[in-house]
C-alpha positions as CSV (number, residue, x, y, z in Angstrom):
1,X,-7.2,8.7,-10.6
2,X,-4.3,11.3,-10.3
3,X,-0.9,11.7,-10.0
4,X,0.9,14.0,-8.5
5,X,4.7,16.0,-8.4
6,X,6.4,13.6,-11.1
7,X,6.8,13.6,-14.8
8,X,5.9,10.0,-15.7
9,X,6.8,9.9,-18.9
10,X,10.7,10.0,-17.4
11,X,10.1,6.4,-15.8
12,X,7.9,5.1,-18.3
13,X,10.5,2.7,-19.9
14,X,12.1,1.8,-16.9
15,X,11.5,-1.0,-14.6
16,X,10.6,-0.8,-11.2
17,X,12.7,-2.1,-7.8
18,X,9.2,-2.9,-5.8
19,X,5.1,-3.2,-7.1
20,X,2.3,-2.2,-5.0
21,X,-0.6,-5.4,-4.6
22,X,-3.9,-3.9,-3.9
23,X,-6.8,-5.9,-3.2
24,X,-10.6,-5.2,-1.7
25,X,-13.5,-6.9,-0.7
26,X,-15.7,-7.0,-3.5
27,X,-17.1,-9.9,-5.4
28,X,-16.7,-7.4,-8.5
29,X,-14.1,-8.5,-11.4
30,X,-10.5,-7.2,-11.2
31,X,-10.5,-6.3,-7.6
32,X,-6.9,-7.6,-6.8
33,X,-4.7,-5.4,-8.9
34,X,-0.6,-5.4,-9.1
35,X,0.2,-1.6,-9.5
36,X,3.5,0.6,-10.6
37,X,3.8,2.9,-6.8
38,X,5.5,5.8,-9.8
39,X,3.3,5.5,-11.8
40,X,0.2,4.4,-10.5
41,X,-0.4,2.2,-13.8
42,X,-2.1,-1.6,-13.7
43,X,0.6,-3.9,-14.5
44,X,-1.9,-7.3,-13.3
45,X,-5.4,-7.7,-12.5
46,X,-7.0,-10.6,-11.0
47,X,-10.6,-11.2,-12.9
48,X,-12.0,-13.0,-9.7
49,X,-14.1,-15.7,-12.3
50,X,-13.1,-18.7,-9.9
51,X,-14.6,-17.5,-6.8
52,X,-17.9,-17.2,-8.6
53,X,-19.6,-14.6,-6.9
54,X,-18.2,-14.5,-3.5
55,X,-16.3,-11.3,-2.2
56,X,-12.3,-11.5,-2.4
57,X,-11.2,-11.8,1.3
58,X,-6.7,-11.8,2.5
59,X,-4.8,-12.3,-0.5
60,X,-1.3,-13.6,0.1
61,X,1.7,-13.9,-2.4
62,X,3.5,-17.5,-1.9
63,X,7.3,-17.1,-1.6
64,X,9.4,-14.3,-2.9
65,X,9.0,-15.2,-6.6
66,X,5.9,-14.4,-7.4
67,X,4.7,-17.7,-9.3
68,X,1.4,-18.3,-6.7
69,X,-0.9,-15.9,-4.9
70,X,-3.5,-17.5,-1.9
71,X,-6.9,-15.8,-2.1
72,X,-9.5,-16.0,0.9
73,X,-13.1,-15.8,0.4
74,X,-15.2,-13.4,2.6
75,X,-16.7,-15.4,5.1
76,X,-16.8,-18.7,3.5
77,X,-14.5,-21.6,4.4
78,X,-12.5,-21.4,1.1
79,X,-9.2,-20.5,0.1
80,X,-8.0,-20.5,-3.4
81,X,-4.6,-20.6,-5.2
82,X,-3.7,-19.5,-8.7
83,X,-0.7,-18.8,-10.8
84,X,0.3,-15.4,-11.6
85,X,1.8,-15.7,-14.8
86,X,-1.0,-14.5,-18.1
87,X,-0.4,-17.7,-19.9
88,X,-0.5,-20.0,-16.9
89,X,-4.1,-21.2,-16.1
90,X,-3.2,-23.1,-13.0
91,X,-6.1,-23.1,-10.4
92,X,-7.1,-25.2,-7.2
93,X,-9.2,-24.3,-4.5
94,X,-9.5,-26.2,-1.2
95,X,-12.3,-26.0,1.7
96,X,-11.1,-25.5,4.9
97,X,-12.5,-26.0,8.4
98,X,-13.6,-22.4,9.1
99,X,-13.1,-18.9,7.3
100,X,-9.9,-17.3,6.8
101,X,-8.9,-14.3,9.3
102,X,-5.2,-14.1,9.2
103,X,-2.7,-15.7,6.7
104,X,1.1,-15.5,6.1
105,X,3.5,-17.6,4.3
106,X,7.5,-18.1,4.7
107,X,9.8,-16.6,1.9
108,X,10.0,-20.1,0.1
109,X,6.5,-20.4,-0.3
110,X,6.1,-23.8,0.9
111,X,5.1,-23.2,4.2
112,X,1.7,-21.9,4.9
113,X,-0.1,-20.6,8.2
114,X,-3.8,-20.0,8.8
115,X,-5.7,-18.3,11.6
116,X,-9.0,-19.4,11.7
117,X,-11.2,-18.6,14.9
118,X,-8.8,-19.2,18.1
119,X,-6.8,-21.7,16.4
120,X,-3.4,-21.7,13.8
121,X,-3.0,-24.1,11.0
122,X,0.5,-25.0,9.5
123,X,0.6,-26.6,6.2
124,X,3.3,-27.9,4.3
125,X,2.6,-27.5,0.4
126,X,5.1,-29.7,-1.0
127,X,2.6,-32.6,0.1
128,X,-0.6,-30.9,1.8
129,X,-0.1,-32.0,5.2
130,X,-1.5,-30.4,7.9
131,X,2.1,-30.3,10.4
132,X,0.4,-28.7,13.2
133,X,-2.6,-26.9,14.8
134,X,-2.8,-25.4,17.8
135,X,-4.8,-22.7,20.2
136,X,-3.2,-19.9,20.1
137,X,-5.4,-17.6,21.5
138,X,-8.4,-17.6,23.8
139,X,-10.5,-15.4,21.3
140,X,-10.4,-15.1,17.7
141,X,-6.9,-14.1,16.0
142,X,-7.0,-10.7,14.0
143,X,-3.3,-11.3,12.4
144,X,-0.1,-13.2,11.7
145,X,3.6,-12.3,10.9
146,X,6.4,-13.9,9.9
147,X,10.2,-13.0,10.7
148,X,12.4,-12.0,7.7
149,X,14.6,-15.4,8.4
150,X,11.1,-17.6,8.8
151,X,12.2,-18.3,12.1
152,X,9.9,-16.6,14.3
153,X,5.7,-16.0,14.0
154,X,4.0,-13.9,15.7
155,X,-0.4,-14.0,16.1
156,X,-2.2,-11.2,18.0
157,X,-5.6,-12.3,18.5
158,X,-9.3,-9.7,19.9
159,X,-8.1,-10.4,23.3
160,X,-5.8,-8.3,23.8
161,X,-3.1,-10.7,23.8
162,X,0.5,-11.5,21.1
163,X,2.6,-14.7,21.2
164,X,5.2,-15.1,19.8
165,X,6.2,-18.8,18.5
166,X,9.4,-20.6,16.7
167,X,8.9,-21.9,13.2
168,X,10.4,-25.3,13.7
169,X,8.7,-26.5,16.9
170,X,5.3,-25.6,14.6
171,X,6.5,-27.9,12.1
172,X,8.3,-30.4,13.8
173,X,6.7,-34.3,13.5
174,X,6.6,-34.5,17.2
175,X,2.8,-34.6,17.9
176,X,2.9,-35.7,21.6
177,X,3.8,-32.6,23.4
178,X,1.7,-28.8,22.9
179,X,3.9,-26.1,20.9
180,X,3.7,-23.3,23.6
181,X,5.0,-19.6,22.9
182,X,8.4,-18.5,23.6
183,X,7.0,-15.1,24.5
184,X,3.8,-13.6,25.5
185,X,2.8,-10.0,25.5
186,X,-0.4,-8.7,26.9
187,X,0.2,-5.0,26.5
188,X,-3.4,-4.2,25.3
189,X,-7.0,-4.4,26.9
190,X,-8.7,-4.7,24.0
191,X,-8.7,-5.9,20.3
192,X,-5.3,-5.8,18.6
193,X,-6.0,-4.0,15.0
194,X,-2.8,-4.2,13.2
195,X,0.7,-6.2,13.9
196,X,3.9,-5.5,12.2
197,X,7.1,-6.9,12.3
198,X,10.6,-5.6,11.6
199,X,13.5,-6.7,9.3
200,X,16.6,-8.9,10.9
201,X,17.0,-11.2,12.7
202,X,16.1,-9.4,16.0
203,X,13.1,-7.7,14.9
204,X,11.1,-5.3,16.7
205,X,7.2,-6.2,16.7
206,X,4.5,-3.0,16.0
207,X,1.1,-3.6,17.4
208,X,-1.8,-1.0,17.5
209,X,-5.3,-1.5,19.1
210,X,-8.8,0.2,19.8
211,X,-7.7,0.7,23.3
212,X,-6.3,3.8,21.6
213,X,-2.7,2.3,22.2
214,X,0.4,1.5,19.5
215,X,2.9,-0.6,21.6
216,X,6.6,-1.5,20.0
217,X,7.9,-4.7,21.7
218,X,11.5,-5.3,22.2
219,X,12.4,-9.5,21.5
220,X,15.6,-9.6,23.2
221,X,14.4,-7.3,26.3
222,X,10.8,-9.3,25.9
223,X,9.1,-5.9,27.3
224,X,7.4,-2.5,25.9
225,X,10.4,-0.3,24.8
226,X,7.6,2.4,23.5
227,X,3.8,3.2,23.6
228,X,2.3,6.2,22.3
229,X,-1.5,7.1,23.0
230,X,-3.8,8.5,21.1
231,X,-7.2,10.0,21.4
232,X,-8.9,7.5,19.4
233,X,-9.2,4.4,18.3
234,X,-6.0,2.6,16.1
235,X,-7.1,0.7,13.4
236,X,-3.6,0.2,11.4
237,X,0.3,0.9,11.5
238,X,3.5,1.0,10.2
239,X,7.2,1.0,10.5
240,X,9.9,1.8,7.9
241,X,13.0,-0.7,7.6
242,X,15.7,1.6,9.6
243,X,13.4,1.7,12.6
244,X,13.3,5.7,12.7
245,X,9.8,6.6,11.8
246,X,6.2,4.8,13.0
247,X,2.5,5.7,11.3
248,X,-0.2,5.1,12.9
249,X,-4.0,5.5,11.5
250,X,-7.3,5.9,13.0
251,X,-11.1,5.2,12.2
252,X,-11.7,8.8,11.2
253,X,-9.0,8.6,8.2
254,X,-6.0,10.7,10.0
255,X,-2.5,9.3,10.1
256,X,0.3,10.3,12.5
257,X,3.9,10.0,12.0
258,X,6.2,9.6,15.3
259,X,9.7,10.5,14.3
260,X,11.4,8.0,16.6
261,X,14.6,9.7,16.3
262,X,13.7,13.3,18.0
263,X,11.9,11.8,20.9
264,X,14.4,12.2,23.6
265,X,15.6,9.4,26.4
266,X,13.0,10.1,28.6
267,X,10.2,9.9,26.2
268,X,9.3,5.7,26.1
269,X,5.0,6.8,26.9
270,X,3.8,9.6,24.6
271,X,0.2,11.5,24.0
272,X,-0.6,11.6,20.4
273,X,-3.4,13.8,19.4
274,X,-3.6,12.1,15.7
275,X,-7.0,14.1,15.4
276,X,-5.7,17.6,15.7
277,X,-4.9,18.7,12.1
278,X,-2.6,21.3,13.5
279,X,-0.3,19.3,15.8
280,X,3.3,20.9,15.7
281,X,5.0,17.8,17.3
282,X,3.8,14.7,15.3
283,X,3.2,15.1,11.2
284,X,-0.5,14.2,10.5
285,X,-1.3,13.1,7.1
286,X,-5.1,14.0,5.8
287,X,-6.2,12.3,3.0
288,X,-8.7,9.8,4.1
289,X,-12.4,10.4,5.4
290,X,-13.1,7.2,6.8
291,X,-11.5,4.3,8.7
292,X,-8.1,3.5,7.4
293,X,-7.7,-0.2,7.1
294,X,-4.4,-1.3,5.7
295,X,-0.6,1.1,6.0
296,X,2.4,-0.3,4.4
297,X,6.0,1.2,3.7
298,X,8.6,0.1,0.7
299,X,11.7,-1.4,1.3
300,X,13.6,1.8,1.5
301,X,11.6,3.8,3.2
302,X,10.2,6.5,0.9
303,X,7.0,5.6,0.3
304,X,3.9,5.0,2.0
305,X,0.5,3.4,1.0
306,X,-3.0,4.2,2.8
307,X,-6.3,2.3,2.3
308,X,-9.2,3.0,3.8
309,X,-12.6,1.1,4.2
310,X,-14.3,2.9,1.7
311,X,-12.2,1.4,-1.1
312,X,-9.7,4.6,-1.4
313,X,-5.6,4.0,-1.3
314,X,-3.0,6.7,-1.4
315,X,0.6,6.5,-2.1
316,X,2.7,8.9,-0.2
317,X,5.8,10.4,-0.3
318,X,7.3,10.5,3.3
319,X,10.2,13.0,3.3
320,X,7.5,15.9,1.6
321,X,4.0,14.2,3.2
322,X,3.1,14.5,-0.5
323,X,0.3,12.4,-1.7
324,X,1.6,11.2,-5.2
325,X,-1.2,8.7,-6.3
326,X,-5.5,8.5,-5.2
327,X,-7.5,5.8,-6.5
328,X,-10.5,4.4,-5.2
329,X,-11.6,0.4,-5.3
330,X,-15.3,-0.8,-4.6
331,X,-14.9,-2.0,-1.6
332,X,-13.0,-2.0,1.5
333,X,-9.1,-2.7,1.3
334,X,-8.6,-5.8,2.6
335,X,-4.7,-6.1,1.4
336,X,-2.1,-3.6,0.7
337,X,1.3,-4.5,0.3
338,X,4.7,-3.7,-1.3
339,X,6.0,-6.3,-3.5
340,X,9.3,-7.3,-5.5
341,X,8.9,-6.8,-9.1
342,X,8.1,-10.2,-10.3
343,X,8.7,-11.1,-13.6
344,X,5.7,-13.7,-13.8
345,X,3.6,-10.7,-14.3
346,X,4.9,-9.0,-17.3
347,X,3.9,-12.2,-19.2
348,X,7.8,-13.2,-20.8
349,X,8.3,-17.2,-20.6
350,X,9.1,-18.6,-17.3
351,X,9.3,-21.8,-16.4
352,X,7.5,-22.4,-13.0
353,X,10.2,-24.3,-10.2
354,X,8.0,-25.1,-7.9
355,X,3.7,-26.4,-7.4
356,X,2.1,-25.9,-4.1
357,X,-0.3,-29.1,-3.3
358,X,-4.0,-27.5,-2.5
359,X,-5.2,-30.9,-1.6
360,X,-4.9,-29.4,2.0
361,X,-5.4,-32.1,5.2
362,X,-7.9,-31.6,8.1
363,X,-6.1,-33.6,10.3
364,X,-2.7,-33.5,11.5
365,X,-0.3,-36.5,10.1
366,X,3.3,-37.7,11.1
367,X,5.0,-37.2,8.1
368,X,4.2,-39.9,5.8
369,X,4.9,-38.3,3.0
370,X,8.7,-37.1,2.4
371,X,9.6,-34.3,0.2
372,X,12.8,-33.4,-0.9
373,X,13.4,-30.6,-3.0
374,X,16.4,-30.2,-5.5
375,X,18.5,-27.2,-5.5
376,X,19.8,-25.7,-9.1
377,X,22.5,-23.6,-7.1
378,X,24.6,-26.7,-5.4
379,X,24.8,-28.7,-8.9
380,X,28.9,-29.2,-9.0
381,X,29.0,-32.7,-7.1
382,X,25.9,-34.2,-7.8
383,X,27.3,-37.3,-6.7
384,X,27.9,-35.8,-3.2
385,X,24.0,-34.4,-2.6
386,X,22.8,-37.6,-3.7
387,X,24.9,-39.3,-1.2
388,X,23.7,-36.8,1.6
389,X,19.9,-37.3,0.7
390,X,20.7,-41.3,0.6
391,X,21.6,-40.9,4.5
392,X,19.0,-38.5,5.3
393,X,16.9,-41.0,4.2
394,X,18.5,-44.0,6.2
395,X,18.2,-41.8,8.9
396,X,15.0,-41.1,9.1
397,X,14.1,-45.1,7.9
398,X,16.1,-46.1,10.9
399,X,14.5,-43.2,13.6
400,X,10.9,-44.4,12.6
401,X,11.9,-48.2,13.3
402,X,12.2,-49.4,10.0
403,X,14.6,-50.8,8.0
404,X,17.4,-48.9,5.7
405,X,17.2,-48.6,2.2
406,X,20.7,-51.0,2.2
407,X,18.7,-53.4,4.0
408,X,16.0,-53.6,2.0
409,X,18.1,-53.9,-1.1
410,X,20.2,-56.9,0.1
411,X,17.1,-59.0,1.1
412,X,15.2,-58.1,-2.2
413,X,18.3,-59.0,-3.6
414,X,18.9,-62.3,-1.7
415,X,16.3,-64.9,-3.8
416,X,18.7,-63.6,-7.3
417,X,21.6,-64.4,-5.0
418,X,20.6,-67.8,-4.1
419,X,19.4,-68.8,-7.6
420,X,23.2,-67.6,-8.7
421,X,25.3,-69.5,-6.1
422,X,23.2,-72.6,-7.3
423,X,23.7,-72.4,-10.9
424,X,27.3,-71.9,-10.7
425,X,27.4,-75.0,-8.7
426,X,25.1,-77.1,-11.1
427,X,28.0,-75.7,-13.9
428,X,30.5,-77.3,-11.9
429,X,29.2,-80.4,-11.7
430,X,28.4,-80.7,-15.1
431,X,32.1,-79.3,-16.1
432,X,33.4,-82.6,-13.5
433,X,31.0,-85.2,-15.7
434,X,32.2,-84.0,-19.4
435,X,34.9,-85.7,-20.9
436,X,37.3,-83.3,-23.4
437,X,38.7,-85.4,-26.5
438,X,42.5,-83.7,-27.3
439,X,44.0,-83.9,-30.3
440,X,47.2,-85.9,-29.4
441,X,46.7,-89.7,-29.8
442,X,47.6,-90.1,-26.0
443,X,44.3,-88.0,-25.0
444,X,41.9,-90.6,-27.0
445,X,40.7,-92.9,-24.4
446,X,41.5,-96.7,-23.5
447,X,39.0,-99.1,-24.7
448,X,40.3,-102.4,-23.1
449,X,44.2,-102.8,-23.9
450,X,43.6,-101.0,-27.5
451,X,44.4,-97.4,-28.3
452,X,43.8,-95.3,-31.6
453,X,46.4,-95.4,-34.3
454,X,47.7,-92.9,-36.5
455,X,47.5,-92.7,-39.9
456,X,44.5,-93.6,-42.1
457,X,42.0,-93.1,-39.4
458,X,43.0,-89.7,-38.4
459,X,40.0,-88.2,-40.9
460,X,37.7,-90.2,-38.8
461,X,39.1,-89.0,-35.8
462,X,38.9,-85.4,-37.2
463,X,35.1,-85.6,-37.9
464,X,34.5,-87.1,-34.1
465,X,36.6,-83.9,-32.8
466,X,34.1,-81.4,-34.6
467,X,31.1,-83.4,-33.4
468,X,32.6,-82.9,-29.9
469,X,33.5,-79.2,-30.4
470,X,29.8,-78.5,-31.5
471,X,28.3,-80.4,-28.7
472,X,30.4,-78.4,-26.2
473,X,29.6,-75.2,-27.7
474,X,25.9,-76.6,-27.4
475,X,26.8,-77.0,-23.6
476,X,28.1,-73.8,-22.7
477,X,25.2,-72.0,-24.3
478,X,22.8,-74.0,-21.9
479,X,25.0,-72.9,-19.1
480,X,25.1,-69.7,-20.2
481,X,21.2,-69.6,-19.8
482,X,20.9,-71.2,-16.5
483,X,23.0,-69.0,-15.0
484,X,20.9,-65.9,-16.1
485,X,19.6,-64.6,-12.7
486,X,15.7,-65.1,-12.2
487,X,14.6,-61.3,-11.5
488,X,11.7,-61.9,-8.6
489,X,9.6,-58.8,-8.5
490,X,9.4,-57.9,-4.5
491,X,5.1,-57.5,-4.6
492,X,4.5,-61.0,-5.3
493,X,3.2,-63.2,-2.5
494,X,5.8,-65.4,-0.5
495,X,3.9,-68.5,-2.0
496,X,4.3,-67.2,-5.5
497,X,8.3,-67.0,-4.5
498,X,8.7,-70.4,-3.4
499,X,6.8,-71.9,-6.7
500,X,9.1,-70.1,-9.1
501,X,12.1,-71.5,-7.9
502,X,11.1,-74.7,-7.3
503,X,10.1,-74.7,-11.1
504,X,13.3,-73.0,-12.0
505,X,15.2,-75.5,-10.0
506,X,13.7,-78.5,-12.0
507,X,14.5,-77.1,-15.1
508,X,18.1,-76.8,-14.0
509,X,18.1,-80.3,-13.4
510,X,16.3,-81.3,-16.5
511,X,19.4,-79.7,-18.1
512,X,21.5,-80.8,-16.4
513,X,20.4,-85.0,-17.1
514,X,20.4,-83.9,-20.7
515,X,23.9,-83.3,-20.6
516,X,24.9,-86.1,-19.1
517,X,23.2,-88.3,-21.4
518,X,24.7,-86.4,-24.1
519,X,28.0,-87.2,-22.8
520,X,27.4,-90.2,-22.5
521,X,26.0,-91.3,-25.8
522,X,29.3,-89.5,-27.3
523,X,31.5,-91.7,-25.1
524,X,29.9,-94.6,-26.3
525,X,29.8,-93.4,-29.8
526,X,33.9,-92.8,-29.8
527,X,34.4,-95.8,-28.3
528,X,32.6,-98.1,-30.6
529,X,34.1,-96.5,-33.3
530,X,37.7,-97.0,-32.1
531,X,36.7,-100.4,-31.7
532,X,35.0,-101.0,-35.1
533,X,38.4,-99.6,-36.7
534,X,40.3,-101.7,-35.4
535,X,39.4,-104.5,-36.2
């Protein structure tokens, strides 16, 4: 290993704006590595112990946080997932219909698309459902790219051919009608090597083949705004954010740089002679012996990494076409890409926001599975989102021919309703039947022509009263527990329904016959007492 042209121990205590993740082909441990691009130091290793034995094919980071990385196994139908973070040993691994030869995910990590043979898989990994699958291509497809905003993908496949598709009709629950490209280009004869794609939201696409051709396709125009030939094969490329410079690599190890703003208007079809070391026009970079693989470019457009398929990457400096870092792997680079600097791998506590489900579907499904994810950045009215998810919801209830959430509330709701209105009613008829003793003499009732005197029986009287206050108290607790709603749990069977409340009903009327014979015994009771003291 060397590096070259800085003093590292200036950087050493800083942190870095962008990592560099490396990865070959080898079945060997720690052959996906997470390096510093200054400093060319191991920050993360992968040890490789879950593939158990099998050579470490694409390896894709999920979303922009760095939480999940998706690794492919060399010609075998299986694709793994893993956490990132030292102390987290989440693992799952899933088998899939075919192996993996292109994969990219969105930004948020929870979309997923897989080329594998002719055909494109989109998964959703909130749930693991398989939202589309389609032929994209008449041979097998070589690679995938994903717009900056997620709205666009783009597949190039051996036959020459790139389409370019929209995000949302690949994921949309429509399943009746075939998601066809909104653009096609077939601008080489042969097998398509490397695709890139631009930044913004009207990115240019970068495609190089072994027809000896790089091509750079114009969305908006839908047509070739520049080609440059070469005199050999193209195995890889590149293109820096502002859209100024393009690399381009062939199978011998040379790389050429095209300096898109010194060509002059004329010049859209150029000759590139990448293998002439001593080209004056277009810069070629020697650093490589055999077929580069894999180019990449940071975010600002200073750096540049090389791999080749012997296992060798180089980090260069663009503006002196210094080569800053060589290292070698044991086997052919299979990724090389420029990442954020995720704090997941510097092993400081983090709490993980979101899981991807890797029990992945082989069929396609209509969405029977909902899932709605909770943002921490719109948490001042609460009250409101909820609301909004509630219709979304009834929406989507009332689209797919079912029944509302409202609805299905007020008719699990109606049995308790019934039960209510009926007890209430049974309280009034019971409150109708009871007679109240006053305390005035003219509230005591008439027991022929005779009422109650004053005086010497009022103790009696007094003792009757409390019997009568107790027996009503008595009452109102029974009322008070026959109006308690029956709670009828929604999973029982209709039968088991109709059983309950009949029993309840009976008891209600049990109750209410007790109280009326209570009421009357009192009566009778006060009245024969009226009539004993009298005479």
């Amino acid at each position: 290993m060397a590096y070259l042209g800085v003093d590292t121990s200036r950087i050493a205590g800083t942190q870095p704006l962008e990592m560099l993740l490396v990865s070959s082909g080898s079945p060997d441990p720690h052959s996906t590595i997470i390096i510093d691009p200054r400093t060319g130091v191991s920050s993360w290793s992968y040890k490789g112990s879950e593939l158990q034995g099998a050579s470490t094919g694409l390896v894709q980071p999920l979303g922009e946080e760095g939480e999940h990385i998706v690794v492919t196994t060399k010609e075998r139908p299986l694709v793994h997932v893993l956490a990132v973070h030292p102390k987290d040993r989440f693992h799952q691994k899933c088998v899939l219909p075919g192996p993996v030869s292109a994969i990219a995910s969105d930004h948020s990590g929870h979309l997923l698309f897989v080329a594998i043979k002719r055909q494109l898989y989109s998964w959703l990994l909130s749930t693991g459902e398989l939202l589309s699958v389609i032929d994209a291509h008449y041979q097998s497809i070589t690679k995938v790219v994903i717009s900056d905003d997620d709205s666009m993908l783009f597949t190039a496949s051996k036959d020459g051919s790139i389409h370019g598709y929209l995000v949302t009709e690949l994921i949309s629950a429509d399943r009746e009608h075939t998601v066809a490209p909104f653009c096609k280009w077939a601008s080489h004869t042969l097998s398509i090597s490397d695709l890139k794609i631009t930044h913004g939201s009207n990115p240019r696409i970068l495609s190089t083949g072994t027809d000896h051709i790089a091509c750079l396709h114009s969305i908006s125009m839908d047509s070739v705004i520049f080609k440059a030939s070469a005199d050999r094969p193209l195995t890889a490329c590149a293109i820096d954010s502002a859209e100024t410079r393009i690399f381009i690599s062939t199978e011998v190890g040379n790389i050429a740089q095209i300096n898109l703003f010194q060509l002059g208007p004329g010049e859209r079809d150029i000759l590139v002679q990448a293998g002439d070391e001593n080209n004056t026009k277009f810069r070629i970079l020697n650093g490589h012996s055999d077929e580069i693989v894999r180019l990449a470019i940071n975010t600002d457009g200073t750096l540049l990494a090389s791999g080749d398929a012997s296992g060798k990457y180089c980090i260069w400096e663009i503006n002196s076409h210094q080569c800053l870092k060589v290292s070698t792997m044991r086997s052919t680079i299979s990724t090389l890409q420029f990442i954020p600097y995720w704090k997941t791998i510097t092993g400081v506590e983090h709490v993980t926001k979101f899981r991807p489900v890797w029990n992945l579907r082989r069929e396609p499904t209509k969405c029977e599975t909902l899932a709605i994810e909770v943002s921490d950045e719109f948490n001042s009215d609460q009250k409101h989102w909820n609301g909004v998810v509630e219709e979304t919801i009834d929406q989507m209830l009332l689209e797919s021919g079912s029944k509302s959430s409202a609805q299905l509330q007020w008719e699990a709701e109606a049995p308790q309703r019934k039960i209510a209105k009926e007890s209430a009613k049974s309280l009034n008829d019971v409150s109708k039947e009871v007679i109240t003793l006053g305390d005035d003499e003219d509230d005591a009732p008439e027991v022929g022509n005779k009422r109650r005197k004053s005086g010497k029986n009022n103790k009696k009287n007094k003792k009757n009263q409390k019997k009568a206050a107790a027996e009503n108290a008595l009452r109102k607790e029974v009322a008070v527990e026959e109006s308690d709603p029956v709670v009828i749990d929604d999973s029982e069977e209709p039968d088991q329904k109709i059983v309950e409340l009949q029993k309840s009903m009976k008891q209600l009327q049990a109750e209410n016959n007790k109280l009326k014979e209570i009421n009357r015994q009192m009566y009778e009771f006060v009245a024969k007492e009226i009539v004993d003291t009298d005479k």
